[in-house]
C-alpha positions, 0 to 999 in steps of 0.5 A: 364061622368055619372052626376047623382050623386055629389061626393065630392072630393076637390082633383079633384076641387084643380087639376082643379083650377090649371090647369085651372090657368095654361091654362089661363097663358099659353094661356095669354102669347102665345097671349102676346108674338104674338100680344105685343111681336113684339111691345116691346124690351123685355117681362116681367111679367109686361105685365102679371100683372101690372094694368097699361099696360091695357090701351086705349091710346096706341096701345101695350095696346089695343094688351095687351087687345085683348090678355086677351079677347083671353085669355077669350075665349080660357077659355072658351074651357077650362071650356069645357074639364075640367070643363065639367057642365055648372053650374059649369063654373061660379064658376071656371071662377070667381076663375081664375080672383080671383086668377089673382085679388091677384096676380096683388094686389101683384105685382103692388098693387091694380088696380086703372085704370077703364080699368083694371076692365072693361077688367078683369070684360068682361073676366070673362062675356066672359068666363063664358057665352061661358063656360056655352053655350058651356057646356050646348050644350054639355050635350045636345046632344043626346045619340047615342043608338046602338041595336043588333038584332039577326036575328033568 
């Protein structure tokens, strides 16, 4: 992709909130379904959203956290196909945990457990950093310059 010249186009920004929420979600229930889905009799959005799944007392919570730090680092490689600029990915990494911020608000009401913050706050850290790196090692990288000779 060429960089030299910023477009705005709020069509391709509005794409790629979505399919970076969708990522996230998908990627978030895959993890969940592994790591909590053998531990519990049946899965449900409450995993997904409610504050008080996050917590440190019980193994199926810890699985809970392991799986949004999963979640986090598996965003990061999506920050890296989607997003593509390395200033960019703070920017979308702060809008998915936003959007998941007012979501679990209107599912279970504001989260009042430390946890929930420190888990939340360490993902999007997670995602934004390795996202940045990841992008920037990437916008590094030589360009490969063929040259044809004729030999005459």
């Amino acid at each position: 992709m060429f960089y030299g010249t910023l477009v705005w186009d709020p069509w391709l920004i509005v794409v790629q909130i979505v399919c970076l929420q969708c990522l996230y979600y998908l990627t978030l229930g895959f993890f969940l379904s592994i790591l909590v889905g053998t531990r519990v009799s049946r899965m449900s959005l409450v995993h997904f959203f409610d504050y008080a799944t996050l917590t440190i007392s019980t193994v199926t919570g810890w699985c809970v956290i392991a799986s949004f730090m999963l979640s986090a680092l598996a965003g990061a490689g999506y920050l890296l196909l989607l997003i593509e600029r390395a200033k960019k990915c703070l920017d979308f990494s702060a809008t998915v945990y936003i959007v998941h911020l007012f979501i679990c608000i209107f599912y279970g009401g504001w989260p009042s457990s430390i946890t929930w913050w420190v888990v939340n706050g360490t993902g999007i850290a997670v995602m934004a950093l390795l996202g940045e790196y990841l992008c920037i090692r990437r916008e590094l990288k030589e360009i490969p310059i063929t040259r044809f000779r004729s030999n005459v």
